[in-house]
N, C-alpha and C positions, 0 to 999 in steps of 0.2 A: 878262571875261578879264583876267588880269592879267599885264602886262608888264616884266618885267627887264630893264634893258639895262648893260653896262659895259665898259671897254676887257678886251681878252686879256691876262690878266696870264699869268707864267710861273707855273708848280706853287702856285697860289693858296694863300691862308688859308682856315681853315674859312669866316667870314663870308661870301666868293666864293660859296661851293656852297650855304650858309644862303639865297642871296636866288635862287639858282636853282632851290634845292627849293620854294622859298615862290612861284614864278609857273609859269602855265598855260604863256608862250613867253619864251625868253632871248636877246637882242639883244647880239650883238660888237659895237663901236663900234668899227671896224678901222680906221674912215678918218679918226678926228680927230691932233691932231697927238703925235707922241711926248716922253713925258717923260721925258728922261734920270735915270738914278740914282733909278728910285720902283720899283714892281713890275712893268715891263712886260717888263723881261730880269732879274730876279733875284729872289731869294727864300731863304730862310732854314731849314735842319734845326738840329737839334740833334748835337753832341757830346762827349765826354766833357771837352772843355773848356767849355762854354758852347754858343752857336751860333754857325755858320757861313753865313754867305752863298756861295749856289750861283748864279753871273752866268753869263749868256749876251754874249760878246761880240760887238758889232755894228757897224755901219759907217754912221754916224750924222748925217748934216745938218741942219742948222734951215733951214726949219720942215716936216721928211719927216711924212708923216702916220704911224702904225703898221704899215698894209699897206706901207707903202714901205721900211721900215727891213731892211736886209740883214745877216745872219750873218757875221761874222767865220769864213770856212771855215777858213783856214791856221791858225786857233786850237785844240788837242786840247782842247775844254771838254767833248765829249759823254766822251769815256774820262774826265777829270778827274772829270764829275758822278757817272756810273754809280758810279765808285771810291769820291766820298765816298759814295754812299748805300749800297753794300757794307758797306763798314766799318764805318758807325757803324750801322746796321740789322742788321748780320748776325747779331745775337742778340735781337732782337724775335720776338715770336710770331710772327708773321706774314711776316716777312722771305721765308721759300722761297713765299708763295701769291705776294705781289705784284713779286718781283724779275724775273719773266718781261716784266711790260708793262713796265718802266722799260728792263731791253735791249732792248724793240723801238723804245721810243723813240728811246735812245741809239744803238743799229745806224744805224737813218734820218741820213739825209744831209740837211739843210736849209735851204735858202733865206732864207727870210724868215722872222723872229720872228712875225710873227703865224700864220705855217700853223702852227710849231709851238706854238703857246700854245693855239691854237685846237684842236687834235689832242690836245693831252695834257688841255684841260681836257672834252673832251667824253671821252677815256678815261678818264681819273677819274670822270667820271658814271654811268660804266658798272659802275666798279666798286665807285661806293659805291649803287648800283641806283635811280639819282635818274634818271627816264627823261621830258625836256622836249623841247618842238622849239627848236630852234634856229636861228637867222639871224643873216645881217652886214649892219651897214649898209653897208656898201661894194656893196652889192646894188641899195639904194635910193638915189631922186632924193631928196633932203633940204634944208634952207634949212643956212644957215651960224650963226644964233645959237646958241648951247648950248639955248636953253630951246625954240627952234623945233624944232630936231633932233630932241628928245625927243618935245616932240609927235607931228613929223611920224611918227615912229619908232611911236606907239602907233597914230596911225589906220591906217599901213598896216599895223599887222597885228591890225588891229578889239580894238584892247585898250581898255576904260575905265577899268582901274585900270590906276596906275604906280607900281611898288613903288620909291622912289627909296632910296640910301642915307644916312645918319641926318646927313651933311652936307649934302646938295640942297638943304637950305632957303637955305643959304647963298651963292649963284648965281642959283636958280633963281626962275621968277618965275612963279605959281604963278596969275594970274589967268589965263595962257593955256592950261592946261589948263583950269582949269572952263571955261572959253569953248569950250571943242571937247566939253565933257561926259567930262570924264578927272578920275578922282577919284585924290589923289594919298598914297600911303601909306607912312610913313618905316620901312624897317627895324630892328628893333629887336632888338639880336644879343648877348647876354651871354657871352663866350667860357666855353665851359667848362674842366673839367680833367680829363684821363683818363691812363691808365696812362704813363710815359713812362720808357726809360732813362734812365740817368747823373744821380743824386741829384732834384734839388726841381726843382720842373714851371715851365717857360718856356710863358707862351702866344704866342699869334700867331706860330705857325711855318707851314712848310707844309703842305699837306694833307699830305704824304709823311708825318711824325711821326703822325698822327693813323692814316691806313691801315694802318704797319708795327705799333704797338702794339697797335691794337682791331679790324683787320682786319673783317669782316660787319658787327662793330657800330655800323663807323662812323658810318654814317647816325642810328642813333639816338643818339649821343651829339651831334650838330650837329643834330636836333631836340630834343632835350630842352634845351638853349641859346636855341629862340627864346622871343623874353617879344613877347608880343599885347596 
């Protein structure tokens, strides 16, 4: 069984759903600590100027873990986001299939960053027809090292492979998995390029760019990108 695990980022990049297609079960890491200003409240579309960053504001202490990190309510960001992705999507093929899930998003009222990171990125699953089980660690008892966590994270959920991403070598300490018998496997994610409004193609946007242009085909444009 092979296992995936990574924090809940906001409206991911394709690589995100690339290493969830690629494992049998996919592991939120809800409870480690939050990193301000990376992908965990923000993320990136395209428009006719360049791109733009789409933030989720939040209410933020060191050292909050990511289940702990609270929404900015008094903020209008869900009307702002819905807006920008109106806009610059509203002439994509695909714009009237997938603008229904983005207002049910933005309708919702939300608490904490990670419910919603958690909720959009397993509705995105749904709709690029990528169908895994899913888990939090915030679920489980775990040890506190990074390289423990992981472990601990694949035995309980009987995995011996651990799909890490293509920097894990770099933290990671890589005798304690053979020691529990977990063979450990680096993502290897070539972005691709597919259809995109407004002139010459930006990669690493969010999935949102990749669904409103190629809609159905998503999926197979983010497997024809893995390299084995």
């Amino acid at each position: 069984m092979i296992a995936a695990i990574h924090q809940p980022q906001y409206l991911p990049w394709l690589g995100y759903f690339d290493k969830i297609d690629q494992a049998d079960v996919f592991c939120f890491l809800d409870d480690v600590q939050y990193k301000k200003n990376e992908w965990q409240n923000r993320n990136r579309i395209k428009t006719a100027q360049g791109w733009q960053w789409l933030t989720v504001p939040v209410h933020y202490r060191f050292p909050q873990k990511i289940n702990q990190v609270m929404i900015d309510a008094r903020a209008p960001w869900r009307k702002r986001h819905l807006h920008a992705i109106s806009t610059n999507y509203r002439k994509a093929r695909y714009f009237d299939l997938y603008l229904p899930f983005f207002e049910g998003i933005y309708n919702k009222s939300w608490k904490y960053l990670s419910d919603l990171n958690i909720n959009v990125v397993e509705g995105v699953c749904g709709l690029l027809g990528i169908k895994k089980r899913v888990v939090t660690s915030s679920a489980m008892k775990l040890r506190e090292d990074p390289t423990d966590r992981l472990v601990d994270i694949c035995l309980h959920l009987g995995a011996d492979v651990y799909l890490a991403g293509a920097a894990g070598a770099d933290y990671m300490d890589l005798r304690r998995f053979e020691e529990h018998g977990i063979a450990v496997r680096f993502q290897s994610f070539s972005h691709p390029t597919h259809p995109q409004l407004f002139g010459g193609y930006i990669s690493h946007l969010s999935v949102v760019d990749l669904l409103m242009n190629c809609g159905p085909n998503s999926l197979s444009v983010i497997r024809q990108a893995q390299t084995r």
